[in-house]
C-alpha positions as CSV (number, residue, x, y, z in Angstrom):
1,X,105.5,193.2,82.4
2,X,104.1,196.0,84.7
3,X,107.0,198.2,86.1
4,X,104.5,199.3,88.7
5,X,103.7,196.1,90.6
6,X,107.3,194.9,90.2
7,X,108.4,198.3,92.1
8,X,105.9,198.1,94.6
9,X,106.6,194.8,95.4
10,X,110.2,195.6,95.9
11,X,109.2,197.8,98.9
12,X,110.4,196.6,102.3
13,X,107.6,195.0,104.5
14,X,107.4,197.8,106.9
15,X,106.3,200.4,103.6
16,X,104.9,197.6,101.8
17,X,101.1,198.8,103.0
18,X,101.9,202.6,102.7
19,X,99.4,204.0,100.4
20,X,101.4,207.5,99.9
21,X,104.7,205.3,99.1
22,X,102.6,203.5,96.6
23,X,101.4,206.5,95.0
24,X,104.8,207.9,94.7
25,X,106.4,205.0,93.2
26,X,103.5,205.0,90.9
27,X,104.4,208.8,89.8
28,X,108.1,207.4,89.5
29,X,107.7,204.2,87.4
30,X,105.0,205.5,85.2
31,X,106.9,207.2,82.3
32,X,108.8,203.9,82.4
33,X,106.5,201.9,82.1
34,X,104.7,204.0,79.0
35,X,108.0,203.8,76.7
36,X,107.8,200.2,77.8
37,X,104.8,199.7,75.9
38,X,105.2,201.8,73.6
39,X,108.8,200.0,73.0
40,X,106.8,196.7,72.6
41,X,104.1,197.9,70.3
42,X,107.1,198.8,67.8
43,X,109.1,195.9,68.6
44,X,105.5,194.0,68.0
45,X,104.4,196.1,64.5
46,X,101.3,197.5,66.1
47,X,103.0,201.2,66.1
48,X,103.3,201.6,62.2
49,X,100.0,200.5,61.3
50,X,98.5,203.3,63.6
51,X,101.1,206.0,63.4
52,X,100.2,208.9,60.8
53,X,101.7,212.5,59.9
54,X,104.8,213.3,61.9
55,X,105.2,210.0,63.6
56,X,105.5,208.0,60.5
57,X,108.0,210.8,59.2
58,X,110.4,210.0,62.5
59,X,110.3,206.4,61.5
60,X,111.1,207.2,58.2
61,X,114.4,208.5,59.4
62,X,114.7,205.5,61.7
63,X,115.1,203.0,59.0
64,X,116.6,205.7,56.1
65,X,113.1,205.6,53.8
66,X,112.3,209.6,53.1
67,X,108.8,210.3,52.3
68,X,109.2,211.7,48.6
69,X,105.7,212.8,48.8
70,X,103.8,209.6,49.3
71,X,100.9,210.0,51.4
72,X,100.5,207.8,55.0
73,X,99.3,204.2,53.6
74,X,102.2,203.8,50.9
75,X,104.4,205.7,53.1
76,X,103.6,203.3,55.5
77,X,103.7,200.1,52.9
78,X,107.5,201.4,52.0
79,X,108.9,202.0,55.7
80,X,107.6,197.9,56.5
81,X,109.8,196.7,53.3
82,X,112.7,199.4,54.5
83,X,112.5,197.5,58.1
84,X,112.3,194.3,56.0
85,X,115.2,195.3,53.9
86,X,117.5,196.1,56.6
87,X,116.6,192.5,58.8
88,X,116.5,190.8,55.4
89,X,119.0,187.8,55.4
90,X,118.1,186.3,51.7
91,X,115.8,184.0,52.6
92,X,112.6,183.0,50.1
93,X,110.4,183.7,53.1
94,X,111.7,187.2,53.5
95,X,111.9,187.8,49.9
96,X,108.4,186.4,49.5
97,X,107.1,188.8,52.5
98,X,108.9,191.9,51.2
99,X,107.0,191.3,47.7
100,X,104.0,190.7,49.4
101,X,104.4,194.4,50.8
102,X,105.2,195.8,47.4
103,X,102.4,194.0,45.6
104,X,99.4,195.1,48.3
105,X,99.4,191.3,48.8
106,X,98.6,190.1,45.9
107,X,100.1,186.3,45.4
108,X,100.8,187.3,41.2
109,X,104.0,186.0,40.9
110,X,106.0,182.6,40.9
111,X,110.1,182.6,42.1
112,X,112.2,179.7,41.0
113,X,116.0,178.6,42.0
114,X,118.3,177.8,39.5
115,X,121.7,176.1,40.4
116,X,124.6,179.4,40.3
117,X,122.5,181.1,42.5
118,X,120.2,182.2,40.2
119,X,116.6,183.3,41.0
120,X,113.9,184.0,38.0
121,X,110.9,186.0,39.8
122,X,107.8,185.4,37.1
123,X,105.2,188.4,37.2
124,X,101.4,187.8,35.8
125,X,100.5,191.4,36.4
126,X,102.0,194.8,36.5
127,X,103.4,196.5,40.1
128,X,101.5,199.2,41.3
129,X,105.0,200.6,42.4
130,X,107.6,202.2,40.3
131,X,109.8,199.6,37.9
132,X,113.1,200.7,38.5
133,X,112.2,200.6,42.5
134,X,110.5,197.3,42.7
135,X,113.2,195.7,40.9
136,X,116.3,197.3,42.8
137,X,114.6,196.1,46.1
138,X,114.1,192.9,45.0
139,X,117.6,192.6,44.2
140,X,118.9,194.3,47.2
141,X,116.8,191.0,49.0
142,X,118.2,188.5,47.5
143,X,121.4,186.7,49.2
144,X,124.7,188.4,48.5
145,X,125.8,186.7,45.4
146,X,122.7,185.7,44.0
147,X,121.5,187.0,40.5
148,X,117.5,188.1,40.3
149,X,115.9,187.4,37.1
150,X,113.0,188.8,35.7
151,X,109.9,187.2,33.4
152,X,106.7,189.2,32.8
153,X,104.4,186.3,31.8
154,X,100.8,188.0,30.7
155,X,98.6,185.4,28.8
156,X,100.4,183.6,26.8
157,X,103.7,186.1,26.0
158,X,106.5,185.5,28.0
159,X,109.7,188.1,28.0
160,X,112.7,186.9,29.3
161,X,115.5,189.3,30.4
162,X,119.7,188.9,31.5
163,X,120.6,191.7,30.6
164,X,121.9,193.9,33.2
165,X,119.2,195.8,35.5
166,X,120.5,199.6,34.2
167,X,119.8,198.2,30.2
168,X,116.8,196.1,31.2
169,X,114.4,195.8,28.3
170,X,112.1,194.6,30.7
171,X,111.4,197.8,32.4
172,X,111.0,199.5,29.4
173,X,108.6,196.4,28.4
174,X,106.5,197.6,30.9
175,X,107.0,201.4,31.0
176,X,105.8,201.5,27.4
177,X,102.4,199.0,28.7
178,X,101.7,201.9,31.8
């Protein structure tokens, strides 16, 4: 929508052809209309993939992801699963999306349902992110009452872990393989 055409054309007929009234509802409308588009390239994603420095630091606080030292492209990578996180609703889409993030789009992993509400995410390689991280996210994606489950398939070993996240021996199956 252009703020500027839709003001001018709100002029009465007799000022509709005044050049100076055009040019100063121009000069009025125009900061509008730039945090219009700059409101729609958020709303649209375009703004994160091109903000750096300072401006990905302000979205940080937006969405309640700190920088913790991480340079601009895994800063980035963590404020689009933050967003994802906090629109998140459970789905398998979502889940599948916010993994996708974590894993730099890499399709190495299966996710079966159980009955209970149980979900068994299978891994074929290791995350490039920290363990403890990955996992809590995952499990902060899921629906509310759903249990996250977690196999590290790699060849032909499988490990299969229920035990609670905090005593997992699957993250220290893989902190000992890093």
């Amino acid at each position: 929508m252009n703020l500027t055409e839709e003001a001018q054309g709100l002029l009465p007929y007799q000022f509709s052809q005044s050049l100076k009234l055009h040019g100063l509802v121009e000069s009025l409308v125009r900061p509008f209309q730039e945090i219009e588009q700059l409101i729609e390239k958020m709303h649209h994603g375009c703004y994160i993939s091109k903000a750096y420095g300072a401006q990905l630091d302000t979205l940080g606080d937006i969405v309640g992801m700190k920088r913790m030292g991480m340079d601009d492209e895994h800063y980035r990578a963590w404020i689009s699963v933050s967003i994802k996180l906090n629109l998140c609703s459970g789905t398998t889409e979502e889940i599948f999306e916010i993994i996708g993030i974590m894993l730099e789009n890499q399709k190495d992993f299966l996710m079966h349902e159980y009955p209970t509400q149980t979900l068994v995410f299978t891994f074929f390689s290791k995350p490039k992110v920290p363990l403890q991280s990955f996992f809590q996210i995952i499990k902060s994606a899921v629906a509310l009452g759903s249990e996250a489950l977690f196999v590290h398939a790699q060849k032909n070993s499988f490990q299969f872990d229920v035990t609670p996240f905090s005593k997992s021996q699957f993250a220290e199956f893989f902190k000992e393989t890093i």
